[in-house]
C-alpha positions as a Markdown table, in Angstrom:
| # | Residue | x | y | z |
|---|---|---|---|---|
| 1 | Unk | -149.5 | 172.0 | 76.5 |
| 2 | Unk | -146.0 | 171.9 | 74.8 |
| 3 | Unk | -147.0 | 174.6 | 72.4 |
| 4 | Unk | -148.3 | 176.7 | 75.1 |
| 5 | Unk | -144.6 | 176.6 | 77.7 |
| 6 | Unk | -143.1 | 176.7 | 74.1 |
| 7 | Unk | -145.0 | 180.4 | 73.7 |
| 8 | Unk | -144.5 | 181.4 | 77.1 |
| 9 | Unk | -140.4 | 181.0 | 76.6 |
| 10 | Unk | -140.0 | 182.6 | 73.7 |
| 11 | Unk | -142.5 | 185.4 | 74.7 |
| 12 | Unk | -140.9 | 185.8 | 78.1 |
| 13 | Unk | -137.4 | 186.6 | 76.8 |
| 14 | Unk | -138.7 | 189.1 | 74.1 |
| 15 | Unk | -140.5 | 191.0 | 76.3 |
| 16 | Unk | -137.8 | 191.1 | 78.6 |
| 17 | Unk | -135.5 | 192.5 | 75.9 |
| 18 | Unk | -138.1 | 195.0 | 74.6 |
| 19 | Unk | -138.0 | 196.0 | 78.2 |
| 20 | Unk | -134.5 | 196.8 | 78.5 |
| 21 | Unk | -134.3 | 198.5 | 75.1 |
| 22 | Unk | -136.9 | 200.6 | 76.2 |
| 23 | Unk | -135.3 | 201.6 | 79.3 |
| 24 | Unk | -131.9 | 201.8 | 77.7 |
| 25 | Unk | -133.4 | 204.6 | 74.8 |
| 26 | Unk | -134.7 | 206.4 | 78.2 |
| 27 | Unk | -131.7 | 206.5 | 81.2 |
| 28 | Unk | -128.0 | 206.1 | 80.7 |
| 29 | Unk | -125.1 | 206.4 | 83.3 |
| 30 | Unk | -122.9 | 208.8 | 82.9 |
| 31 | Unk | -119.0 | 208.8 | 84.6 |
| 32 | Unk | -118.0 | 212.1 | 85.4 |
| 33 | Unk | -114.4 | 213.1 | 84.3 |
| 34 | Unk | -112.8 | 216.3 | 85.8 |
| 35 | Unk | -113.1 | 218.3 | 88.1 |
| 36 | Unk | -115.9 | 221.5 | 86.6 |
| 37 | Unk | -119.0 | 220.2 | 89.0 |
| 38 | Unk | -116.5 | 220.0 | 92.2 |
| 39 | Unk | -117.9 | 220.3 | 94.6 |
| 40 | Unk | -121.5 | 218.6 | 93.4 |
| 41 | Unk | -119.9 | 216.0 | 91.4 |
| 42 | Unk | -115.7 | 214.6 | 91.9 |
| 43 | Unk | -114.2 | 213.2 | 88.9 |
| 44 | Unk | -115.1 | 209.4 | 89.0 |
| 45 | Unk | -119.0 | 209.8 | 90.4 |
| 46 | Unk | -121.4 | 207.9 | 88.2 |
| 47 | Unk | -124.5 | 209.8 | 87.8 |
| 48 | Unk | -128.1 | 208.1 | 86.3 |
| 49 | Unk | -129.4 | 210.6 | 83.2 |
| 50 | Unk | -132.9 | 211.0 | 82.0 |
| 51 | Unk | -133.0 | 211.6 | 78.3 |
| 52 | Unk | -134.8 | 215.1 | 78.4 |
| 53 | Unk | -135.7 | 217.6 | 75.8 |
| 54 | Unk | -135.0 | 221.2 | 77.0 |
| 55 | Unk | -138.5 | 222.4 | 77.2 |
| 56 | Unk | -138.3 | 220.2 | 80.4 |
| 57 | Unk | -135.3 | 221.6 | 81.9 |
| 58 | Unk | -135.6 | 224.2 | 84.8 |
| 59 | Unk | -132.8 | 226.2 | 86.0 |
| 60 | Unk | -130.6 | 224.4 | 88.5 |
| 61 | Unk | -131.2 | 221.3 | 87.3 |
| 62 | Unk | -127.7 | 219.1 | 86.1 |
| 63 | Unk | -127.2 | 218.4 | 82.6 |
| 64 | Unk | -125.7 | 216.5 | 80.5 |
| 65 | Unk | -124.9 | 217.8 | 76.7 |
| 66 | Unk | -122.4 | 217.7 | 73.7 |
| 67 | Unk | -119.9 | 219.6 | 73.6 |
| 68 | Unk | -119.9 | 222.8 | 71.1 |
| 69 | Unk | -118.5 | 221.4 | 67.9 |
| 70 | Unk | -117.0 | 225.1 | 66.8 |
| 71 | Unk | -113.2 | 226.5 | 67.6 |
| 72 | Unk | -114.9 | 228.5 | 70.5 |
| 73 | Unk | -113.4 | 226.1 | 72.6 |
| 74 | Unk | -109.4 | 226.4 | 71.5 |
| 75 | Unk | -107.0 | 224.0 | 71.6 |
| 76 | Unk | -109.1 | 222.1 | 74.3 |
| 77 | Unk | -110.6 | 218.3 | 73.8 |
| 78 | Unk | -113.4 | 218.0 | 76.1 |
| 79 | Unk | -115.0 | 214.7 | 76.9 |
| 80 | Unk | -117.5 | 213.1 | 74.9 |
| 81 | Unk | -120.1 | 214.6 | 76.6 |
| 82 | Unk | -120.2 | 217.6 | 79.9 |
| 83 | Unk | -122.1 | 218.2 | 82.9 |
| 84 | Unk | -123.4 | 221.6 | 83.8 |
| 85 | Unk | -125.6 | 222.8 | 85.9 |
| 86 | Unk | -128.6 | 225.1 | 84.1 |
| 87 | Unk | -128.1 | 228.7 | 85.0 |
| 88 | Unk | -130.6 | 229.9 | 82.7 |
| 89 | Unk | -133.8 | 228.3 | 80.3 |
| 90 | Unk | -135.4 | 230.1 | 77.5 |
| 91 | Unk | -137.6 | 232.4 | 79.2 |
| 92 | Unk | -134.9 | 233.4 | 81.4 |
| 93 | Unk | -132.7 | 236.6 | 81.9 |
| 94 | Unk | -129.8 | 236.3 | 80.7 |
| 95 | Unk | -126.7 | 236.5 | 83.3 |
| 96 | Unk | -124.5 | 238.4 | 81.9 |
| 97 | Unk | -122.6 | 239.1 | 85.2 |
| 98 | Unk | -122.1 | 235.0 | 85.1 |
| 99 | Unk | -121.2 | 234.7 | 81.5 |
| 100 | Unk | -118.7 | 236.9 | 80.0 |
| 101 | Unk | -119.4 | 235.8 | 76.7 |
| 102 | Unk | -123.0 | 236.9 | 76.8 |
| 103 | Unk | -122.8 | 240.4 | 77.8 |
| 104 | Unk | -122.8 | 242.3 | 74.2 |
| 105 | Unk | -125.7 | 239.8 | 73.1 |
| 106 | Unk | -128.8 | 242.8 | 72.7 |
| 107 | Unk | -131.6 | 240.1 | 73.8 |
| 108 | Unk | -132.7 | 240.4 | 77.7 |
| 109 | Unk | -134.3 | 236.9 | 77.6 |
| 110 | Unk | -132.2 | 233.9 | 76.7 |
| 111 | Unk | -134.1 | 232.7 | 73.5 |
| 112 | Unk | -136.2 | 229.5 | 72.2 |
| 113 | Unk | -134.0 | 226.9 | 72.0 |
| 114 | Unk | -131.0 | 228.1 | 73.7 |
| 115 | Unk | -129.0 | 227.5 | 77.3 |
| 116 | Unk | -127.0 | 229.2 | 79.9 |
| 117 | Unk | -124.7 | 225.7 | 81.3 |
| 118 | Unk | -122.4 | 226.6 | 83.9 |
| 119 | Unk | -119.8 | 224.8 | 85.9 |
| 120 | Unk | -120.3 | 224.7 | 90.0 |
| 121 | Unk | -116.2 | 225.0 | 89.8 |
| 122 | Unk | -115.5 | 227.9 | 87.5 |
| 123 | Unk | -111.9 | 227.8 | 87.5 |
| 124 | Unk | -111.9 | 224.4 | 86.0 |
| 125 | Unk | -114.8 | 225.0 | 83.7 |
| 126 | Unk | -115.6 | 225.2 | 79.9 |
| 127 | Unk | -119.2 | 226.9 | 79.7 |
| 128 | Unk | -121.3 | 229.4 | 78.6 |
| 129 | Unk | -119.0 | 232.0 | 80.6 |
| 130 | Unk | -116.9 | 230.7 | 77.5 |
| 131 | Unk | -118.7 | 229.8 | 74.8 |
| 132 | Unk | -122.4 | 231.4 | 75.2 |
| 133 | Unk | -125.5 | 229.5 | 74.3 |
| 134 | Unk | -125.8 | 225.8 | 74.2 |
| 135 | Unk | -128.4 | 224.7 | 71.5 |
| 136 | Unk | -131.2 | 222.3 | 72.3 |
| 137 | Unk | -129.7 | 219.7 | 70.3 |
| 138 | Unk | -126.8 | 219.3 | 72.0 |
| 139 | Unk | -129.1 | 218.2 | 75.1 |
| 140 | Unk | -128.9 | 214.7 | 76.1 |
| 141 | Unk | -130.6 | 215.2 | 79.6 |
| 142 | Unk | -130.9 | 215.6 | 83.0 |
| 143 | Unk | -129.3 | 214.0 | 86.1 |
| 144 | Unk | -131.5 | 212.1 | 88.4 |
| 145 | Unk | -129.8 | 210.9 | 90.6 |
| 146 | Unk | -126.2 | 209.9 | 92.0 |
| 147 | Unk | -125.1 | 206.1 | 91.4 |
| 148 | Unk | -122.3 | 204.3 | 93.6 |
| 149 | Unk | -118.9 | 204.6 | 92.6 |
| 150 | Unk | -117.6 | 201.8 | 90.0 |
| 151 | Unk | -114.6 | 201.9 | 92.1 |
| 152 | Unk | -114.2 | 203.3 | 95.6 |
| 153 | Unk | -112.9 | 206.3 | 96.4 |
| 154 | Unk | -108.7 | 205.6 | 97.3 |
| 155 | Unk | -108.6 | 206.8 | 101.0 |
| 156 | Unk | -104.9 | 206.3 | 103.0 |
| 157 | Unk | -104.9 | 203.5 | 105.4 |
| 158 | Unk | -104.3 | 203.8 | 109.0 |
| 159 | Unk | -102.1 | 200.3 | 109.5 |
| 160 | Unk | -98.8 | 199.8 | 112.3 |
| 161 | Unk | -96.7 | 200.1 | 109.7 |
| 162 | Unk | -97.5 | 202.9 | 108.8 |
| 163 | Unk | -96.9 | 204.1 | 112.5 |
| 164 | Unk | -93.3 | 205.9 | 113.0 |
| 165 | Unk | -91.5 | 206.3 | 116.3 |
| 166 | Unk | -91.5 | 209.9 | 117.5 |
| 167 | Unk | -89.4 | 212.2 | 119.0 |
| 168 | Unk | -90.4 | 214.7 | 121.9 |
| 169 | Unk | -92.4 | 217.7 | 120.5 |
| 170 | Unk | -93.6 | 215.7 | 117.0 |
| 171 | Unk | -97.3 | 214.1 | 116.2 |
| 172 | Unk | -97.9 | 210.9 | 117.4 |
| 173 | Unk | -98.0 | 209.4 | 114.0 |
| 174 | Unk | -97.4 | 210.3 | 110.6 |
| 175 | Unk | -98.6 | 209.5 | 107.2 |
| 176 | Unk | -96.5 | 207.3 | 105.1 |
| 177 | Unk | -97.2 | 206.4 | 101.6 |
């Protein structure tokens, strides 16, 4: 009897281990940082990420990849990793109105192995309007869903103090900070 609650706590454990590697190597959660998927994604959101190849990502779909390691980028540092929303898969036309930086490419089809990743904010966005093509490599996968914020959003508080006398003709209150 000992040797058989002796196997079952030492078996429970392992497999409960085995179980959260495996899960780990599958989903990760992902902070957003800036302000390129406003207004799908605010800097802060925490986002759950499937680890997908890109023969399973459609267009639309959220994405999460490395950055492109040449100087096509500048003098910028992005984050560790970005995420962009799929404009276009292999398969796809290419959107050259979109992305600047595809229109002298000569292929009508954006080839095997390639992405077009753009930004929902494009004034605050480093993408393939920039840089062209993302590889397949650089994929790390797709977003699945939204997570709760590790910290909530900072809204002002309404308090009496914060509650001003007024004078005929002004608001009723005013914000202080």
């Amino acid at each position: 009897m000992r040797a058989a609650v002796t196997a079952v706590f030492c078996t429970v454990p392992t497999a409960c281990m085995v179980a959260v590697a495996l899960i780990r190597s599958r989903y990760l959660v992902v902070t957003v940082e800036g302000s390129s998927m406003v207004p799908t994604l605010a800097d802060g959101d925490r986002v759950l990420v499937r680890r997908t190849p890109l023969a399973a990502i459609s267009a639309g779909q959220l994405v999460v990849t490395e950055p492109p390691t040449d100087r096509r980028w500048g003098a910028t540092r992005p984050s560790r990793w970005l995420i962009k929303r799929a404009a276009a898969v292999p398969g796809d036309p290419v959107p050259r109105d979109s992305a600047p930086a595809l229109r002298d490419l000569p292929e009508k089809r954006v080839p095997q192995g390639r992405v077009v990743l753009l930004g929902d904010n494009p004034e605050e966005s480093l993408d393939s309007r920039f840089c062209g093509y993302f590889r397949d490599e650089q994929i790390i996968g797709v977003v699945i869903r939204r997570l709760p914020r590790a910290e909530p959003r900072q809204e002002p508080a309404v308090t009496a103090r914060h509650l001003l006398p007024i004078r005929k003709g002004e608001p009723s209150w005013t914000w202080t900070t």
